[in-house]
Rosetta silent file (secondary structure, phi, psi, omega in degrees, C-alpha in Angstrom):
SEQUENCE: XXXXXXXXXXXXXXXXXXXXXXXXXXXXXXXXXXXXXXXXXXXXXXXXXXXXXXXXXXXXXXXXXXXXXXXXXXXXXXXXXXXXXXXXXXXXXXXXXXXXXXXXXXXXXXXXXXXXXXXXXXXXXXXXXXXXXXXXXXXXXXXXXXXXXXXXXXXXXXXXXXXXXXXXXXXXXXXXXXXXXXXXXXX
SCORE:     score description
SCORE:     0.000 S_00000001
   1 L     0.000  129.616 -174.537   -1.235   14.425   -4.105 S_00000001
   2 L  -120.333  128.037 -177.343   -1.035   11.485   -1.715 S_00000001
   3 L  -153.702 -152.213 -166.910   -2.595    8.453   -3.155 S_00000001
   4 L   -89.807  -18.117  173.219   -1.088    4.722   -3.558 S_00000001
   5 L  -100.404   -2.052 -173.031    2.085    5.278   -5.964 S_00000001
   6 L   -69.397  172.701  162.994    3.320    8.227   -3.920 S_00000001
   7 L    99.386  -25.046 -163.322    6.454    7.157   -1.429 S_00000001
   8 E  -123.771  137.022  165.547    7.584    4.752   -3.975 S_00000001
   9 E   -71.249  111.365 -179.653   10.119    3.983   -7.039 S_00000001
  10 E  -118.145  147.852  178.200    7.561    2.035   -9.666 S_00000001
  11 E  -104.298  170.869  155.233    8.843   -0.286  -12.187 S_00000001
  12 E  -108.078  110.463 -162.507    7.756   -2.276  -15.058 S_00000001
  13 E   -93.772  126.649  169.227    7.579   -6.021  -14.596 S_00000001
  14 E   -90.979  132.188 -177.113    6.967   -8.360  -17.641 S_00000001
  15 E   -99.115  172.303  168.422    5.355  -11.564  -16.384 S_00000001
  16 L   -92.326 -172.593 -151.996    5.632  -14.688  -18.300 S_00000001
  17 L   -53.925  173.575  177.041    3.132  -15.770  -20.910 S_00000001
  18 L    60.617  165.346 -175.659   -0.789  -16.375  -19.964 S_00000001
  19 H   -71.172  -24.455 -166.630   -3.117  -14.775  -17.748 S_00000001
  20 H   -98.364   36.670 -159.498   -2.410  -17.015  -14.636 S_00000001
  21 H  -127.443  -76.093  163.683    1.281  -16.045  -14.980 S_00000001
  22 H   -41.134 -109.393  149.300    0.422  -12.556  -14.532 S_00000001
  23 H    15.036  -66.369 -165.579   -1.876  -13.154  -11.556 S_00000001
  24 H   -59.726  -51.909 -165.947    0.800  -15.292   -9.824 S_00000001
  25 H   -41.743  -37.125  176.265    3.532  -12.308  -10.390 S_00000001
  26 H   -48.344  -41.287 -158.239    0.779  -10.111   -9.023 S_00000001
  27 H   -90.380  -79.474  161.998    0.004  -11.995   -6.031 S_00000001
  28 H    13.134  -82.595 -175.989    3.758  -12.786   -5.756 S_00000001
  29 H   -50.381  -74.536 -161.255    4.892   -9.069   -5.501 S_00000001
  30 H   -65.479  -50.452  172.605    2.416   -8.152   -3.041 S_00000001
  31 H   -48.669  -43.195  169.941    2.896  -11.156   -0.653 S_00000001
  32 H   -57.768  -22.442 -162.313    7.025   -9.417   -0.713 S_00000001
  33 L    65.934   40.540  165.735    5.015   -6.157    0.294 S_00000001
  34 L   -77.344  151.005  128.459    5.715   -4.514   -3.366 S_00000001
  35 E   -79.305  146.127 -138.627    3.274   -2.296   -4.030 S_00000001
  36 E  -127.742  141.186  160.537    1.436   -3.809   -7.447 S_00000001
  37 E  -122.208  104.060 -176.945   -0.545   -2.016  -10.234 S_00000001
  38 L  -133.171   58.000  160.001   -1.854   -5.248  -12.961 S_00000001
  39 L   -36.456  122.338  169.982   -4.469   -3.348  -14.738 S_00000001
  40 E  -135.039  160.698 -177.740   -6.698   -5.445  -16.781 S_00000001
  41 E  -127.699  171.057 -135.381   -9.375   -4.904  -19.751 S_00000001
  42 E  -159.197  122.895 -165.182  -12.309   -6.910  -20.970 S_00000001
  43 E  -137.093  164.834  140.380  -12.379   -7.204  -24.991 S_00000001
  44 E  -125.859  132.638 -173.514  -14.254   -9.150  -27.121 S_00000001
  45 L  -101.417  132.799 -170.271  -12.688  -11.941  -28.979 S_00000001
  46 L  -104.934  138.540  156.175  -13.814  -13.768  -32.023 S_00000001
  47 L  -164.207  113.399  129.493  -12.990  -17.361  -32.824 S_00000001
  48 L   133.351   38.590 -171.359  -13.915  -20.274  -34.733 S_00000001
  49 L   102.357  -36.581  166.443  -17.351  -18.004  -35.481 S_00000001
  50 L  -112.332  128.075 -174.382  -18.361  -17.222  -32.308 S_00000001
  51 L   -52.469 -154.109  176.410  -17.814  -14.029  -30.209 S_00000001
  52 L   139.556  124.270  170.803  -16.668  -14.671  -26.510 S_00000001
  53 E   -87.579  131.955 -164.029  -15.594  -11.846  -23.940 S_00000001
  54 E  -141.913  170.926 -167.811  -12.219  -12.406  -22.145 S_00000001
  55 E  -124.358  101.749 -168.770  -10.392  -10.775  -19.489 S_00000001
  56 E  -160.396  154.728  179.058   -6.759  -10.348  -19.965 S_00000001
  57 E   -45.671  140.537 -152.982   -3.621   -7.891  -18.923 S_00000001
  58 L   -87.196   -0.769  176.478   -4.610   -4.410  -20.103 S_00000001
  59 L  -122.133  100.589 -177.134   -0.560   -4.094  -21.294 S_00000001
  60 L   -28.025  101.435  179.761    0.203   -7.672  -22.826 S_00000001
  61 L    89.095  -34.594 -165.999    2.300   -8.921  -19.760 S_00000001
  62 E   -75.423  144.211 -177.073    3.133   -5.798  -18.139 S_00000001
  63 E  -167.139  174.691 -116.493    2.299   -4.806  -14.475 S_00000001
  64 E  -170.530  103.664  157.497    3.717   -1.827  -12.399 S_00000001
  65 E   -92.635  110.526  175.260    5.955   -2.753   -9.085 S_00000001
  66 E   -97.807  154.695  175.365    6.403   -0.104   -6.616 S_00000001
  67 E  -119.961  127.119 -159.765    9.410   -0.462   -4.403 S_00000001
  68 E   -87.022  150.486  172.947    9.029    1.435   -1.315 S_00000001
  69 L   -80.788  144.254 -164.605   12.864    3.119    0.080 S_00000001
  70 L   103.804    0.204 -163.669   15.185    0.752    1.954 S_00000001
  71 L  -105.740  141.663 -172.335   12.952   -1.979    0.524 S_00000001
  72 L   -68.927 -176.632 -154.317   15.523   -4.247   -1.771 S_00000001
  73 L  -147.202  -44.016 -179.482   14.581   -4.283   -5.589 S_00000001
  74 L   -55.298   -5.959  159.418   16.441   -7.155   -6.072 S_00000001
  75 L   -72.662  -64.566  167.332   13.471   -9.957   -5.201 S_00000001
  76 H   -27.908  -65.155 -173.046   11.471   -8.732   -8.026 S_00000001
  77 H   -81.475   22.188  176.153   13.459   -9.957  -10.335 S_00000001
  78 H  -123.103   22.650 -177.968   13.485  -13.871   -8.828 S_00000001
  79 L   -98.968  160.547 -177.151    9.942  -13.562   -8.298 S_00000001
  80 L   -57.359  121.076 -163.916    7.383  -16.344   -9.506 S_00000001
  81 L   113.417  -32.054 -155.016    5.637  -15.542  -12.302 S_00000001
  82 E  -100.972  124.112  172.422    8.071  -12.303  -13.278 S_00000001
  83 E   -94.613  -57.679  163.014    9.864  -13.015  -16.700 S_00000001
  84 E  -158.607  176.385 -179.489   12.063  -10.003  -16.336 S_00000001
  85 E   -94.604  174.966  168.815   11.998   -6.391  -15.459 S_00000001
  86 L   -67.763  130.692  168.355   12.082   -3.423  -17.923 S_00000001
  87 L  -147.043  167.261 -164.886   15.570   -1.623  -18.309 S_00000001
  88 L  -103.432 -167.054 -178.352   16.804    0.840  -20.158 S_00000001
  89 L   -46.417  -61.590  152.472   19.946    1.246  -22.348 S_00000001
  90 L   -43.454  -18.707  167.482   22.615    1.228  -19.155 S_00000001
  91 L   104.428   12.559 -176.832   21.098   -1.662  -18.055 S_00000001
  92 L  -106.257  178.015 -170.167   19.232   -0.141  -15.082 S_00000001
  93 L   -99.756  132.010  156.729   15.405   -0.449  -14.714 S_00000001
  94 L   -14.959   74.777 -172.328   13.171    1.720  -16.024 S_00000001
  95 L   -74.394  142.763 -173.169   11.114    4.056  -13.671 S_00000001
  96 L  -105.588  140.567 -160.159    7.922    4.714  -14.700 S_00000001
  97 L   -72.647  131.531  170.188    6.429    8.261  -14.112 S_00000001
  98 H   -46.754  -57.315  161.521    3.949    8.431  -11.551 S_00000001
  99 H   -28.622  -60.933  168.589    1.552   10.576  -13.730 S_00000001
 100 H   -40.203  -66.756  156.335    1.125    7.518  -15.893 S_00000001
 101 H    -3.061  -78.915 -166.907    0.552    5.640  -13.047 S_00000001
 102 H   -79.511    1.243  163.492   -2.498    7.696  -11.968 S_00000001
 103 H  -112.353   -7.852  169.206   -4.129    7.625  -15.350 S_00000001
 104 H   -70.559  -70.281 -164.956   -3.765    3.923  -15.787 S_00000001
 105 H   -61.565  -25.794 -169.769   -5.665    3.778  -12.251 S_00000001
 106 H  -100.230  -16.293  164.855   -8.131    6.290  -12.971 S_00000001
 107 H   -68.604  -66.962  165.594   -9.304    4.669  -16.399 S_00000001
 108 H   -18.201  -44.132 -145.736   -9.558    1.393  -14.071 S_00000001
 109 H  -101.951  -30.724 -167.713  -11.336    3.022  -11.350 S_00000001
 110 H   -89.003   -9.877 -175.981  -13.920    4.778  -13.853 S_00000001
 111 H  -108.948  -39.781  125.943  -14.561    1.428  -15.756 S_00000001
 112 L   163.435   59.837 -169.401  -15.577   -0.348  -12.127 S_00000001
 113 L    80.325  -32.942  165.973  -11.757   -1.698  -11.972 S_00000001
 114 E  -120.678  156.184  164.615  -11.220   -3.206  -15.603 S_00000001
 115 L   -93.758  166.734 -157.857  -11.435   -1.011  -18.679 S_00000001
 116 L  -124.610  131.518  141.368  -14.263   -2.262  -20.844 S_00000001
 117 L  -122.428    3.935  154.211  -13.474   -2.451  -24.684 S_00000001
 118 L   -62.100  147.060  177.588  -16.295   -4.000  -25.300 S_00000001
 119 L   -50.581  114.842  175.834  -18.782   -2.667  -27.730 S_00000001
 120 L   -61.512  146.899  176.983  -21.042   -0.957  -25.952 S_00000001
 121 L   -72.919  119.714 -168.609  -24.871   -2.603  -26.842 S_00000001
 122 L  -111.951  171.953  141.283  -26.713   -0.105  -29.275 S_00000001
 123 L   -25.847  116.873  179.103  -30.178   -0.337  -30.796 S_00000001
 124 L   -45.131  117.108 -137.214  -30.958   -2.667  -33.096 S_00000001
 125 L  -125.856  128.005 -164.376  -30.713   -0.699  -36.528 S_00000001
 126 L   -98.161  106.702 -165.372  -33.383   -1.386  -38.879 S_00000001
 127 L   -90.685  147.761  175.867  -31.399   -1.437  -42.475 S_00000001
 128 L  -135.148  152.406 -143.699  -32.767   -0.850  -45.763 S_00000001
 129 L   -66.615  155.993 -156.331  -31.536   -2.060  -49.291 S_00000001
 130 L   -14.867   55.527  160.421  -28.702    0.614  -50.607 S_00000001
 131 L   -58.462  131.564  159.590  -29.127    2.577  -47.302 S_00000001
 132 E   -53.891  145.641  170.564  -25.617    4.982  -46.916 S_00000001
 133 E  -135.567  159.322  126.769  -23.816    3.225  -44.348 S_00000001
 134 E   -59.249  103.783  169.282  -20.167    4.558  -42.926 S_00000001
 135 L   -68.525  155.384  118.750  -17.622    2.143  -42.363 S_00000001
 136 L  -111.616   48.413  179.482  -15.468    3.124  -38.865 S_00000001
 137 L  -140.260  139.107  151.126  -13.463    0.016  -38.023 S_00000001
 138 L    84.515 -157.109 -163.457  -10.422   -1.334  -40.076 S_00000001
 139 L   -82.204  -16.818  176.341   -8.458   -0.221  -43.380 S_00000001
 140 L   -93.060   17.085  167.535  -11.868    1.299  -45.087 S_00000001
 141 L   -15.383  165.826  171.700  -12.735    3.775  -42.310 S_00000001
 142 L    15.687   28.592  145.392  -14.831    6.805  -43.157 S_00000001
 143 L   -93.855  113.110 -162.490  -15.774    4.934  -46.339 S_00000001
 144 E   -84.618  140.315 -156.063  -18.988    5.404  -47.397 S_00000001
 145 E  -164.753  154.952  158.390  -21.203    2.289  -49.374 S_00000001
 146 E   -74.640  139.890  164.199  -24.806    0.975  -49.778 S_00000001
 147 L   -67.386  162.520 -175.523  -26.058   -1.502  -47.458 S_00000001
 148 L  -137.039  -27.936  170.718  -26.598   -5.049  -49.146 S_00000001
 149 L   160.058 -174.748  176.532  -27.753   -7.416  -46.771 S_00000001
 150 E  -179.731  157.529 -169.809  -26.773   -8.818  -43.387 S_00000001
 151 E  -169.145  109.135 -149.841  -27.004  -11.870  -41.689 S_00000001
 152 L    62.712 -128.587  168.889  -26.031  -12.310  -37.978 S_00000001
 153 L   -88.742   17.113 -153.797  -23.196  -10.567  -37.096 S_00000001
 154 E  -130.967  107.342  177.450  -22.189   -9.808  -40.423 S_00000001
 155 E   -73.010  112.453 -176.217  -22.936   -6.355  -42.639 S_00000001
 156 E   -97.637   89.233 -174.365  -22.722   -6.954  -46.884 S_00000001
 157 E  -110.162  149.695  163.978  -21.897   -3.257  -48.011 S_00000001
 158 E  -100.725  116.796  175.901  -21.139   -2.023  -51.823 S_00000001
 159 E  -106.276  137.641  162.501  -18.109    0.019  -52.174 S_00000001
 160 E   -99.022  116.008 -176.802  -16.766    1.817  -54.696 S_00000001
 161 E  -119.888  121.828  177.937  -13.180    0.720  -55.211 S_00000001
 162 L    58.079   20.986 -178.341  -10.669    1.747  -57.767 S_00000001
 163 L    95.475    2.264 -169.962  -14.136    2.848  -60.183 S_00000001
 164 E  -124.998  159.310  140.720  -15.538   -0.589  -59.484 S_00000001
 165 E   -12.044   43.262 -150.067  -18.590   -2.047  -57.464 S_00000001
 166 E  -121.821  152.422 -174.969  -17.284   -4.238  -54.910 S_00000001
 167 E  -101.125  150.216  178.100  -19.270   -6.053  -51.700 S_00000001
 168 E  -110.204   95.775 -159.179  -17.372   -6.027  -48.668 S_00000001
 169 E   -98.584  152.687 -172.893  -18.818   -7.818  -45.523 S_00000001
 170 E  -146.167  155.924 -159.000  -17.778   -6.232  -42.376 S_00000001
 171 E   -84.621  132.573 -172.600  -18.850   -7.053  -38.389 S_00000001
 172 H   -50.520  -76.330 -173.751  -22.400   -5.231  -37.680 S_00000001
 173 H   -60.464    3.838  147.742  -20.174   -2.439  -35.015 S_00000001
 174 H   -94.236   38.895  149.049  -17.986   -1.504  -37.677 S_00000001
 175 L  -179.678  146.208 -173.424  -20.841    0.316  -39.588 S_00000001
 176 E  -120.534  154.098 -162.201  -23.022    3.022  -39.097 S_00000001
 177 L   -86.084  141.140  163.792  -25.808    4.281  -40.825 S_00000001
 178 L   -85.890  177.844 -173.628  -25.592    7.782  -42.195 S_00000001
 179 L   -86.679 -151.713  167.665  -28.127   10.482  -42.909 S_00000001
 180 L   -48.762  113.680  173.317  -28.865   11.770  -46.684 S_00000001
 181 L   -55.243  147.424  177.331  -25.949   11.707  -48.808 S_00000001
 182 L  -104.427  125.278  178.033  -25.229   15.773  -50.070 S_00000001
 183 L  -110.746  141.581  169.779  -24.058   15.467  -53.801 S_00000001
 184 L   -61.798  153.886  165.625  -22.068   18.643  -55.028 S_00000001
 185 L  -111.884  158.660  156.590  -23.488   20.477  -57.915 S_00000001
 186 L   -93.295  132.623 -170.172  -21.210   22.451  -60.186 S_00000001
 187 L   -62.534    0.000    0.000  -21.426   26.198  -60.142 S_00000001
């Protein structure tokens, strides 16, 4: 398969902190005539109340050098932006398997260049008073509760915890509604 990491030794570069850090290292590398992989993903982040979609490295710092042979290796690590490189126990740097590579790039390429972790937008879900709902986000996964109310972005479900009652509010895309609960009978 001939595609953009063959021909080359690829590394792992840690950039320093922030996104325009990353970016420089990126630009950096490639202005030396590395070849560069700095996959990024698209999240949404909550803060102070409000939701906000951000754009940030899809490996907290991490970006993918290739060094083509005869090309020195040694520039990487004094380049701007580049906090250090990855190395292993002997102290040498860390090649990263090309296979890897090409599934990093191919999530990227199928997402229109960034992976998407955003929620995808579903249908507005019309809830009714001690509807089953399914949690599937966080430490109560695949626990099942009555709906309770909601308000904004925010779902009021009744759990049964430890034998007791308890409401839980949880972010509207971490629960889903289920169909008719089936209660066992005894034979």
């Amino acid at each position: 398969m001939d595609d953009r990491f063959t021909g080359c030794d690829w590394f792992a570069v840690v950039s320093h902190v922030g996104l325009a850090q990353y970016e420089l290292a990126a630009k950096e590398l490639e202005r030396q005539r590395y070849r560069v992989l700095a996959p990024l993903c698209r999240k949404e982040r909550r803060h102070a109340g409000k939701t906000e979609t951000v754009t940030k490295p899809l490996f907290d710092r991490y970006l993918f050098a290739g060094v083509h042979p005869g090309q020195s290796f040694r520039p990487i690590v004094n380049t701007r932006g580049v906090a250090f490189v990855v190395r292993g126990l002997s102290g040498a740097p860390c090649r990263v398997p090309l296979a890897a590579l090409r599934c990093i790039q191919d999530r990227c390429d199928a997402d229109g260049g960034v992976v998407d972790f955003t929620p995808a937008k579903r249908k507005t879900v019309q809830w009714q008073k001690d509807q089953p709902v399914r949690i599937v986000a966080g430490p109560f996964t695949d626990f099942v509760g009555l709906f309770a109310g909601a308000s904004k972005d925010v779902v009021r479900v009744v759990l049964d915890l430890f034998g007791r009652e308890t409401l839980v509010s949880f972010e509207d895309q971490d629960v889903v509604p289920v169909g008719p609960v089936m209660t066992q009978h005894a034979a």
